[in-house]
Each structure stands twice: as C-alpha cells, then as structure tokens.
N, C-alpha and C positions, 0 to 999 in steps of 0.2 A: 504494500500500500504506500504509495505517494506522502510522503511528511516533509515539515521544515522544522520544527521543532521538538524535543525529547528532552524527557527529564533521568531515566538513567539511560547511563551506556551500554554501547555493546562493544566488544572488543571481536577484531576480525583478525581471526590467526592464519599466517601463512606461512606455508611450507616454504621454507630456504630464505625466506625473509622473518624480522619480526614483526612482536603485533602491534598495531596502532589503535587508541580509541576511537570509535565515530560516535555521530549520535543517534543510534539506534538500541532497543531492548533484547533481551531473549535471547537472537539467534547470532548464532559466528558462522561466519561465512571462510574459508579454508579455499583457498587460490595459491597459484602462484607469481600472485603479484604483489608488489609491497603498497600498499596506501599510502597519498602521500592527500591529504586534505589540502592544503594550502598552495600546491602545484599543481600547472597543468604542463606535461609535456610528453613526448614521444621515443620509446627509442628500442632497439632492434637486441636480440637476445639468437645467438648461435647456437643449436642445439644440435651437434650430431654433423653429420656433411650435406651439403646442402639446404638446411632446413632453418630458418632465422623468422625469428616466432617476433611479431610485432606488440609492443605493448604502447597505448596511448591511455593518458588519465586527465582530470579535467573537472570544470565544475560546472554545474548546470542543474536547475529548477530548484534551486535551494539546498543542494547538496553536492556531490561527489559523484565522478564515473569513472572507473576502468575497466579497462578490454585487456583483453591478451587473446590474439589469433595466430594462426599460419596464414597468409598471404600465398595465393595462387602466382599473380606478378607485381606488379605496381603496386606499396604498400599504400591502405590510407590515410589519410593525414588529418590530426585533430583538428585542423578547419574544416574539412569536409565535416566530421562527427559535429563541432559544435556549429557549422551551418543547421544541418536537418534539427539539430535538439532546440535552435532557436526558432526554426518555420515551425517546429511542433509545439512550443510556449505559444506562438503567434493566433493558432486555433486553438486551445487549451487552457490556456493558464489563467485564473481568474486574477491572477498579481498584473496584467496587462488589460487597462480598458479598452486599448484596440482589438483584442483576442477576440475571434470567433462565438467563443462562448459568455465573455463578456457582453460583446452587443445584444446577445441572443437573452440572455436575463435583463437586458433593458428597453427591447423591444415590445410592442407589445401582441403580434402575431407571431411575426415568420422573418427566417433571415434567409440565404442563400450558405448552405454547409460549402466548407471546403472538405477533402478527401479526410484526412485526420479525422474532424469531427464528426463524421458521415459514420466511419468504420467504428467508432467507439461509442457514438449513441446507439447504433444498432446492437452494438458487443453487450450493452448494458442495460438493453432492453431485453437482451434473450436470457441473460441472468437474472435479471427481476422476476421473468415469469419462472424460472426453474426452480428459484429459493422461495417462491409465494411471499415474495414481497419481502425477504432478509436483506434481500441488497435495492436498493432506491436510489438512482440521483435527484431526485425532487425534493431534493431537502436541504438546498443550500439558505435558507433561510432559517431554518432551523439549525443549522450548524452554526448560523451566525449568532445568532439569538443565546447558544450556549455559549459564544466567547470564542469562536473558531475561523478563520482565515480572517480576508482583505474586510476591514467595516463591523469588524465584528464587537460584538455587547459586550459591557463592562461588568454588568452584573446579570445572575440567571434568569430566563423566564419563568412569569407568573404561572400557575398551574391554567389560568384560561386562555394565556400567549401560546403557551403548548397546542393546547388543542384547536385554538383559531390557526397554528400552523399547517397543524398535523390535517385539516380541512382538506389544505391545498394538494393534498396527495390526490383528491378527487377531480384534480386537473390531468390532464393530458399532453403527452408531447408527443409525436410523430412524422415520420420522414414521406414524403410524398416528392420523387425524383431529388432533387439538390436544394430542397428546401424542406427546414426544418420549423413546424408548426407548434404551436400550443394555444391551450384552450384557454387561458386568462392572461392576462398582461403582468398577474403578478406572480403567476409559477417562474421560478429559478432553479437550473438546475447545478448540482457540485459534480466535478468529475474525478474527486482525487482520489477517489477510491479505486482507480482503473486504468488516471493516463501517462502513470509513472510502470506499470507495468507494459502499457501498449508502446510507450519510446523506447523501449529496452526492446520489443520485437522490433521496433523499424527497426532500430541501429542493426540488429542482428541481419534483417534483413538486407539490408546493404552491404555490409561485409559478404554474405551470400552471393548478391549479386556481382559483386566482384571478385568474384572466384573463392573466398574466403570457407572453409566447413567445418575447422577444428577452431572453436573460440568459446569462448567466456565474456559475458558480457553483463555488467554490473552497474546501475544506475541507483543511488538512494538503498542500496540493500535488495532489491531486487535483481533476479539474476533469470540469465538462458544462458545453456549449455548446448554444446555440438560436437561431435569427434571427439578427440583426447586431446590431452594437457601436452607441454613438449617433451614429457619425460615417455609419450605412447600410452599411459596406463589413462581409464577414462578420469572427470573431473569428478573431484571428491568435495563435497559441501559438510559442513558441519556444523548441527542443530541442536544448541543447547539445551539440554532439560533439566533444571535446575530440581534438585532431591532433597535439598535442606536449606538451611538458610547457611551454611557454612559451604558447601560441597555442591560441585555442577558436576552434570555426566555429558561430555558431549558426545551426539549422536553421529555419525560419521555417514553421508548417502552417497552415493552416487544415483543421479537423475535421467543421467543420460543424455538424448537430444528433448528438453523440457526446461521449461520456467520454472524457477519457484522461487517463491517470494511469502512475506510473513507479515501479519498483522500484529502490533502487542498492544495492550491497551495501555503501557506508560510511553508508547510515542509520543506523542500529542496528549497534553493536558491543560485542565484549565481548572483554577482553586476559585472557588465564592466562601465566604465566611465559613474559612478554617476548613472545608472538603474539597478534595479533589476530584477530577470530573475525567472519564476519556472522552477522548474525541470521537472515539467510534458510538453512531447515535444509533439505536435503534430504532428503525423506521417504523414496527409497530407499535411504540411508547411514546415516542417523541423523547424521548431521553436518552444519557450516553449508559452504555451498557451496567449492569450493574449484576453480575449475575457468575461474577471469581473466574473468568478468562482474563488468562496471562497473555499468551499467544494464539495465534493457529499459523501453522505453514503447512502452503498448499503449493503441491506440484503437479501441473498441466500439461499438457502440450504447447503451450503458450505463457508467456509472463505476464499476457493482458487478461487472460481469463484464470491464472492462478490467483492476481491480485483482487480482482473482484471476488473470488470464492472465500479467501480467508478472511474478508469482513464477514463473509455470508458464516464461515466458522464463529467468528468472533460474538455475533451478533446470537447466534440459534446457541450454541454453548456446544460441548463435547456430545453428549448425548444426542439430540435434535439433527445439530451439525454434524454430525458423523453420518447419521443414517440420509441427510441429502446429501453432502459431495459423496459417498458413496453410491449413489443412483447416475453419478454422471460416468462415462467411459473414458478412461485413459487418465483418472485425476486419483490424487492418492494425498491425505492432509493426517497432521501431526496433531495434538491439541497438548495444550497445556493451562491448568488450571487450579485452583487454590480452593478447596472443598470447604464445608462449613466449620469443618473445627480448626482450618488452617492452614494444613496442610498441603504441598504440590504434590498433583495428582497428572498423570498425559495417558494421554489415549491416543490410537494412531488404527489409518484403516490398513488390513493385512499388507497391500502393496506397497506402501510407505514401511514396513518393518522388512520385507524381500528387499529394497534398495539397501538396508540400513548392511556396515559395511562390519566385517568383524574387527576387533581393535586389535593392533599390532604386539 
C-alpha cells in the first residue's frame, strides 16, 4: 500500500550489503541491493562473464525506489524511471492539483481519463466487487475527515460526519470509453491504496519491454519479482513475524515472477486526544480499523492487485480475510495480528507457507 508517513520502522536486510532503516512496519524486504534513502543514482555490478546486472535507486511519490535487473542491451537510465514515475504522479497523485485525479474530485460530472487512471479505476472497481465492499476508493473524504492526506482535518469526525460521509458510498463512478463519470459533484475518490503498487508494475513493465526478465523492483516497500537475483538462485523476500515483544522470526519467501506488497496498520497514523488512529478506514464503519491487525502481505501476480488485496486483508481481519483472498487464483496472503489478551498471532493461506523458504 502507497504511504508517506510511519510511525515505527522497518529495517530492510540485504544480503552482501547492510541494513538500512526506512519508514515502513512489519515487513523486511531481503535484496541484493543496499538502500540508500537520501541518493538517487545508477551503477552497473559484474556478475560472472558477460552478465552486468544494472542497479538504479531514486526517490519518488514520497518515498524511495530500487531496481536491480539484467539488461538485454542498452541499460536504462534513472531518467527514463523517474520520467514514467512522474507522468504516473501526473494522473494519480492527489499531492498534484493538476493530476488527473485531482480534477476529477473537483469536477462535478466527468473528466476525460488518461491510460494510468483508466487501468487503475477499473483495477479497483473489480476488487471492490470481489471483497463486497472491503476495499472502496470512494472515501477520500473520509480519509480526510480522519486527518489523512492533502486538506486533511485537524481533529476527528463527529459520529453524524461519519455517516453523512459514509452516504456518499451510494454515489457512483464509472468509465464509459475515456471518460470517467460520477453521480454527484461531491463523491471523491482516494487511490492510495493501489497506485503505489500499479507504478511498481509499469516500471516492471518497461524494463520488460526493453529486453529486461530477471529484476526486482521496489517502490515505497512494494515489490515484483522476475527471473533470478545475479547470484542465479530465484529472489528471496523476507517477512517479518514478530513472536514476542523481545524476538522476531523472519519469514524467508520466494514469490517468484509476482508482487507482493504489505499493508501495516502503524504506516500511516493519526492521534486525537491521546488515541491513535490507522489510516487504513474501513469502508463499512466509516472508521480506521480497529479490530488487532498488524499487517497482511499479499502476493499476486501483480503488485497493483497485491496492494489492493492487503487492505482488503487489513480491513476483513485474519479470519474473514483469509477465506476471501483465498477465493481468488494465483494470490496467497500472510496475516498478522494481536488477539484479545495481546498476544501476536499470523495466519497465512497454504500457498504462502509452500513459498516460505527453509532457514539456513
């Protein structure tokens, strides 16, 4: 899921490098790239005879990215990456009043989509109807109202702010050829729940298109995999499951060619008189989750339909949410959760424990 803000860390451990803190919860992510947050730069790594594995890193939508690919010919170049991640902010980003989807929350019909926003309202339409309504973009006013993104409220909504929000769910938005409708002037839609993972498929996608099949690609803690690491063996992710308050067990996967990406509910928060709040809302409360979800990390076939599904985790709890991303093919999610006497509890659906790797 898409964030700019977190209140604990995560630390991202990498083989042949050390680790660096980001601001992320939960999970560690295991590459073999070194994190550098505060640089963006490019540079070429010899692995074996003939084979020079390109790594570029860089910062973009409020956070961090690295790559590490094999290169077909002409390696590419973190201007090309940060061209596309900025045409992608340009349709997307609600931090941009020129963005596609800014106009379109201030319109009060119909705008004309560009491609970006076309493929991701649709991406986000077909997981609303699979979660029964776990996952919603129609609630960017209510995210704001708890104190979340660009405009956002200083203090919480009143118990009948909620539900005059939660109304607006009975509005509509839909795509009719390259224009994007809705039925009131004042429905607004949020897309962060989906378009940090759908930029992590472009980029992939381009690397692809230019010959590119063995890469790693890493946006905000969001990740797709393809081929193997430059050592040959495939790419190993590692998902922390925290056992106590003293001791972590990390989980070691390989994904394969697949997304996966994690939601935690201490990314994003926001305190009102002495409580803390996540950001992940629950679209059928109107509130942010409340219900001992730590994490969920979901692995797709995609990084844009993983990051949608682990709110949809996040939102439904272990239980619930295990038995829907289990109804979808080729998806496999992790849970992690703090049961009522306190304790971390995870739960994971069978295919997600088949990846998990044995420890050395």
């Amino acid at each position: 899921m898409g964030f700019f803000i977190a209140h604990q860390p995560m630390r991202i451990l990498c083989h042949l490098h050390k680790a660096v803190t980001l601001r992320q919860p939960i999970v560690r992510i295991c590459c073999l790239i070194m994190a550098l947050p505060q640089v963006s730069f490019a540079q070429n790594t010899r692995i074996g005879t003939g084979s020079t594995w390109t790594s570029i890193r860089g910062q973009a939508q409020g956070t961090t990215y690295s790559i590490k690919y094999l290169p077909k010919d002409t390696p590419v170049t973190r201007s090309q990456i940060d061209s596309i991640l900025s045409d992608i902010d340009r349709s997307l980003s609600l931090y941009r009043n020129d963005s596609r989807i800014s106009v379109f929350n201030r319109t009060d019909k119909s705008i004309h989509t560009d491609q970006h926003l076309s493929i991701v309202i649709r991406s986000a339409l077909q997981v609303q109807t699979m979660s029964d309504g776990a996952f919603d973009i129609r609630l960017r006013r209510l995210s704001r109202a708890w104190g979340f993104g660009p405009g956002a409220s200083q203090k919480p909504p009143s118990r009948h702010e909620i539900q005059r929000l939660l109304l607006l769910k009975s509005d509509s938005i839909w795509l009719e050829g390259d224009l994007l409708l809705k039925s009131s002037p004042k429905l607004q839609i949020d897309l962060d729940g989906i378009a940090q993972g759908y930029s992590v498929d472009v980029l992939a996608g381009f690397l692809e298109s230019q010959g590119g099949h063995d890469y790693m690609v890493e946006l905000g803690g969001e990740i797709r995999t393809s081929g193997s690491r430059p050592d040959g063996r495939p790419w190993h992710i590692g998902v922390e499951s925290p056992l106590n308050e003293e001791a972590a067990n990390t989980l070691m996967v390989a994904p394969g060619n697949a997304g996966i990406t994690t939601s935690g509910s201490y990314r994003k928060t926001r305190s009102f008189g002495g409580r803390t709040y996540s950001h992940v809302i629950n679209p059928l409360t109107g509130r942010p989750i409340d219900n001992g979800m730590l994490a969920c990390t979901v692995i797709a076939p995609t990084a844009m339909l993983a990051d949608a599904l682990d709110n949809v985790g996040m939102v439904l709890g272990p239980n619930a949410g295990l038995k829907a991303i289990s109804r979808i093919p080729g998806v496999e999610a992790f849970f992690v959760w703090r049961d009522a006497k306190g304790s971390i509890q995870t739960q994971s659906t069978p295919g997600f424990l088949a990846m998990v790797l044995p420890v050395d």
